[in-house]
Short mmCIF file of the C-alpha atoms (twelve columns), coordinates in Angstrom:
data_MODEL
# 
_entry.id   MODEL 
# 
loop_
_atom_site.group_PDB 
_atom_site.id 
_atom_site.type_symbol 
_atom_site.label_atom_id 
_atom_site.label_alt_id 
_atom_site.label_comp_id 
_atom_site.label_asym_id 
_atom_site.label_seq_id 
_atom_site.Cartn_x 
_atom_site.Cartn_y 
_atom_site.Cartn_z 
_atom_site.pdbx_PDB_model_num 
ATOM 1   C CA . UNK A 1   -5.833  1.366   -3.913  1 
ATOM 2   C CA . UNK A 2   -5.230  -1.665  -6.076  1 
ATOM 3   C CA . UNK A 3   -2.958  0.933   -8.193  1 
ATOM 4   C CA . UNK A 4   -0.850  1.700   -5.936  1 
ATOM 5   C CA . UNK A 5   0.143   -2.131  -4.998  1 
ATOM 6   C CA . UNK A 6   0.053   -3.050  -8.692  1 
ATOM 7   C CA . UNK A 7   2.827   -0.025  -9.525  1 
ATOM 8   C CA . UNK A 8   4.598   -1.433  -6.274  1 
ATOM 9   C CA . UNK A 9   4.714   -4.781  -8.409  1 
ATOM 10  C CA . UNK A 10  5.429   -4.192  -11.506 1 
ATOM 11  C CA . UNK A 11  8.452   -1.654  -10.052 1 
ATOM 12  C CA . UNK A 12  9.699   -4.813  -7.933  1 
ATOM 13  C CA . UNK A 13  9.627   -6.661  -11.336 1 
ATOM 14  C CA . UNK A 14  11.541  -4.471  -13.602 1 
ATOM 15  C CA . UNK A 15  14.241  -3.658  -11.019 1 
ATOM 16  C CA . UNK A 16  14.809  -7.414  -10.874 1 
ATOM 17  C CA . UNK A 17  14.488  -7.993  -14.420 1 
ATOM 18  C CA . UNK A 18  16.814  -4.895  -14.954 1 
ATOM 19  C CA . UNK A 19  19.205  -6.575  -12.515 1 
ATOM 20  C CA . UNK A 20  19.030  -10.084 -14.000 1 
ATOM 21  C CA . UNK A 21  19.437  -8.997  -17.555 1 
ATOM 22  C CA . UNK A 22  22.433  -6.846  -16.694 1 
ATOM 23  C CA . UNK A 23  24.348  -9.570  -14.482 1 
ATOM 24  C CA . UNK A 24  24.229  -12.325 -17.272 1 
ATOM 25  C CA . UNK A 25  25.409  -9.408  -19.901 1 
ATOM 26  C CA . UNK A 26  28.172  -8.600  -18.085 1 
ATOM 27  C CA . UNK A 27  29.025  -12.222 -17.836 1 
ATOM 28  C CA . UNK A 28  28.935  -12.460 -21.763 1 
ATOM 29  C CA . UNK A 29  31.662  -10.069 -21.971 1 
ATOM 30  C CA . UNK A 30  33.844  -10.660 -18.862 1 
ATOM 31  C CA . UNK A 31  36.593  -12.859 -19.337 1 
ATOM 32  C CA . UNK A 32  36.321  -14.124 -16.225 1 
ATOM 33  C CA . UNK A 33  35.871  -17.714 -15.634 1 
ATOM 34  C CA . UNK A 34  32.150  -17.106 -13.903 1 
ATOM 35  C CA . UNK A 35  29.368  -18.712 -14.263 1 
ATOM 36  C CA . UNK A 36  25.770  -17.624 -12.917 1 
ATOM 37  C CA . UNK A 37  22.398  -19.718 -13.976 1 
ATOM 38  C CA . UNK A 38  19.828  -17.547 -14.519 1 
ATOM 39  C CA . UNK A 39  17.962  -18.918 -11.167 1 
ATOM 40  C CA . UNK A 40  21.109  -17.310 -9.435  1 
ATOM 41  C CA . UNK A 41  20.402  -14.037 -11.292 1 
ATOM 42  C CA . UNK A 42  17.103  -13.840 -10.198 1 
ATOM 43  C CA . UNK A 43  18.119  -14.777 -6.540  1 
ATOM 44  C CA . UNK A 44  20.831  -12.274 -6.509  1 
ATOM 45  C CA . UNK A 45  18.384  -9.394  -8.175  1 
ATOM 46  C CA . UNK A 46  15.656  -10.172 -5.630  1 
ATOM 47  C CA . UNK A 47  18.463  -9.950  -2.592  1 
ATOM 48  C CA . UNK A 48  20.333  -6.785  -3.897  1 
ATOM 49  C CA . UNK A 49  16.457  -5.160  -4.848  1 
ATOM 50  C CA . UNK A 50  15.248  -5.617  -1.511  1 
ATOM 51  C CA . UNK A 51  19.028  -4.674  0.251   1 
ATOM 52  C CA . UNK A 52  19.380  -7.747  2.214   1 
ATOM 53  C CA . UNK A 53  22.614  -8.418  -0.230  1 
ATOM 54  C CA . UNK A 54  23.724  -11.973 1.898   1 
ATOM 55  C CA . UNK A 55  26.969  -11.958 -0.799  1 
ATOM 56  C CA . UNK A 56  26.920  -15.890 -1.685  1 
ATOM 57  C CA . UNK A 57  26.666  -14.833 -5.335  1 
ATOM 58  C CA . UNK A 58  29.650  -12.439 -6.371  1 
ATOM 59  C CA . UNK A 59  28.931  -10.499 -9.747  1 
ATOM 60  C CA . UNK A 60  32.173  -10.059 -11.647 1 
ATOM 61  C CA . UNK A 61  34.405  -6.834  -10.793 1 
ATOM 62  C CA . UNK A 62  33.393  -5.085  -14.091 1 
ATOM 63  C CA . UNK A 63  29.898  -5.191  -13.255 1 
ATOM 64  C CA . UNK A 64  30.312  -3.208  -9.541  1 
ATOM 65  C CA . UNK A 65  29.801  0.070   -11.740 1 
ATOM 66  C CA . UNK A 66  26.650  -0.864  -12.324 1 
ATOM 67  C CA . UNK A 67  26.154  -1.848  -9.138  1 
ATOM 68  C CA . UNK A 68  26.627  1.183   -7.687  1 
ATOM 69  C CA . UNK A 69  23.918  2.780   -9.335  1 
ATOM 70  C CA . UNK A 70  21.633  -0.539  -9.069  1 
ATOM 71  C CA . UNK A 71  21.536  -0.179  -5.594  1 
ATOM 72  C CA . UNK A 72  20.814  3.418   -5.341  1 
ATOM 73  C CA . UNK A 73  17.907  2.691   -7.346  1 
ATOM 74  C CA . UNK A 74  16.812  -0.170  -5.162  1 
ATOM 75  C CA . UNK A 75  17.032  1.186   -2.050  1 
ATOM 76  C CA . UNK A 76  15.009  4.718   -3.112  1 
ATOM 77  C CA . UNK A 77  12.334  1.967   -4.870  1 
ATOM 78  C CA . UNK A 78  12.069  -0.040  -1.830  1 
ATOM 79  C CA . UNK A 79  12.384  2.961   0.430   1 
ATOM 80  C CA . UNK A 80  9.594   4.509   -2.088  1 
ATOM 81  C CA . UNK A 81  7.530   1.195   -1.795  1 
ATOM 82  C CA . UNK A 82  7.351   1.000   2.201   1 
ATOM 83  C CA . UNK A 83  5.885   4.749   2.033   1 
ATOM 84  C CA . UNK A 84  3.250   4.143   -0.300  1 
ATOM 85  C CA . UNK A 85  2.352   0.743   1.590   1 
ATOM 86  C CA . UNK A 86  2.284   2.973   4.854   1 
ATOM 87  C CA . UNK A 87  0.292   5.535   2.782   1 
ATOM 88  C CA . UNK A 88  -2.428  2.353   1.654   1 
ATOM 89  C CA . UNK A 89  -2.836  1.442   5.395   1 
ATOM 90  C CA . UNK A 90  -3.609  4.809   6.451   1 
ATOM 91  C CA . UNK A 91  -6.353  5.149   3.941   1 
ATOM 92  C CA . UNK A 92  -7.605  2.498   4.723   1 
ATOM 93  C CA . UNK A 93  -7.597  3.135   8.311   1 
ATOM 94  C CA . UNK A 94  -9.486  6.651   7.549   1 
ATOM 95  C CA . UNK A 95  -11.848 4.847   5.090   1 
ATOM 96  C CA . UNK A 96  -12.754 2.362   8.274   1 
ATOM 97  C CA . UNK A 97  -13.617 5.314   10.564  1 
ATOM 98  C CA . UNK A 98  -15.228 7.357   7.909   1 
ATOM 99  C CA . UNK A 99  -17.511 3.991   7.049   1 
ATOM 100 C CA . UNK A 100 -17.771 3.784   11.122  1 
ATOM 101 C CA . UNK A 101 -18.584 7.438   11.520  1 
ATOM 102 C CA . UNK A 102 -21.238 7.118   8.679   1 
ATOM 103 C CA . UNK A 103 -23.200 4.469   10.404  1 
ATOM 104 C CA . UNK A 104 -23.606 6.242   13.432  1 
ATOM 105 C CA . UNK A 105 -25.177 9.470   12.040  1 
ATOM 106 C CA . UNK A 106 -28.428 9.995   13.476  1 
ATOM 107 C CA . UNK A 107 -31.281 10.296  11.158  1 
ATOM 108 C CA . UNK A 108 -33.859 12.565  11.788  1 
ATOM 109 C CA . UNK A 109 -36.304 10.017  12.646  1 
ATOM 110 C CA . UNK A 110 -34.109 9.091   15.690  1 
ATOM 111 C CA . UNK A 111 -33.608 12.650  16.967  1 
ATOM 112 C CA . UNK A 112 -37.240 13.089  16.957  1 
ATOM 113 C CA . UNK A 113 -37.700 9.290   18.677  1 
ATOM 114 C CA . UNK A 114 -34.787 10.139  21.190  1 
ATOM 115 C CA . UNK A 115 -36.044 13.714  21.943  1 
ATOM 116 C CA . UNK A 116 -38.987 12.709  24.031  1 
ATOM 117 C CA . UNK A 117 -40.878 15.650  22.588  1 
ATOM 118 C CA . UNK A 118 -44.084 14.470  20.464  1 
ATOM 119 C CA . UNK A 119 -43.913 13.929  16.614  1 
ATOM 120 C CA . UNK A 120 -46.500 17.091  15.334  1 
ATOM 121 C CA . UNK A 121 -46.530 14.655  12.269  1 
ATOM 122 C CA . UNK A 122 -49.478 13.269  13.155  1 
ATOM 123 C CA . UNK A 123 -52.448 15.627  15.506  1 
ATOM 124 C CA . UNK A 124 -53.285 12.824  18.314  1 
ATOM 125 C CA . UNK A 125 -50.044 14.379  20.359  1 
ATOM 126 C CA . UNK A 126 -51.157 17.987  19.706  1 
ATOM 127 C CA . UNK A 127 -54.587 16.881  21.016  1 
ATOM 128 C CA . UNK A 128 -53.108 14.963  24.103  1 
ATOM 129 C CA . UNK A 129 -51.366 18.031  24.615  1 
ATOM 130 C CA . UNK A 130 -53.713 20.301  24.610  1 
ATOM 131 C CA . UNK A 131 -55.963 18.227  26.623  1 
ATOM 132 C CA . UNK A 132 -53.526 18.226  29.247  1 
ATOM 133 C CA . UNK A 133 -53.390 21.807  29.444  1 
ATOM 134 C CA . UNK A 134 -56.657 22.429  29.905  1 
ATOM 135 C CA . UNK A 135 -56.523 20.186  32.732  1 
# 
């Protein structure tokens, strides 16, 4: 279980590292008059990643190529992400009523308590019931 979130992460990561890495390259050789910190970067990675995309930080027009696929990607990771989350909550649901299910399984002890019928583990019963036959 703790796999699955941890690939979830480090996929998150690298898309936005991917993204941030490619935005300030193709603002090293734009000539266009642009100029992105790398906190914006990161903001506009994490936006575009998870498709919100608000469009207060405009890449410049050489880099919409990339874009294109960059978004592709992000949506099938996030899209890809949301299933496996979905997938971890239904385990875990199943895991809860197979741990549920496993506590109440009757032991034999309790069938034979529950039963009314007398234990022939020990010979008093056999005796009492004998005894009351012969009555």
């Amino acid at each position: 279980m703790n796999f699955q979130i941890s690939e979830i992460v480090i996929t998150f990561i690298i898309l936005n590292m991917i993204g941030v890495f490619a935005l300030q390259i193709s603002l090293l050789v734009t000539d266009e008059d642009i100029h992105i910190s790398w906190m914006q970067s990161l903001y506009w990675a994490v936006q575009t990643t998870t498709t919100i995309g608000y469009g207060d930080v405009s890449p410049p027009e050489g880099f919409r190529w990339f874009l294109l696929f960059y978004l592709a990607i992000s949506t099938y990771a996030v899209g890809s992400a949301l299933g496996k989350l979905r997938e971890l909550s239904t385990k875990l649901e199943s895991m809860r009523l197979l741990y549920a299910w496993q506590q109440q399984e009757a032991s034999h002890a309790m069938l034979t308590d529950f039963s009314g019928k007398p234990d022939s583990s020990d010979g008093r019963d056999e005796e009492n019931i004998e005894g009351a036959k012969e009555m």
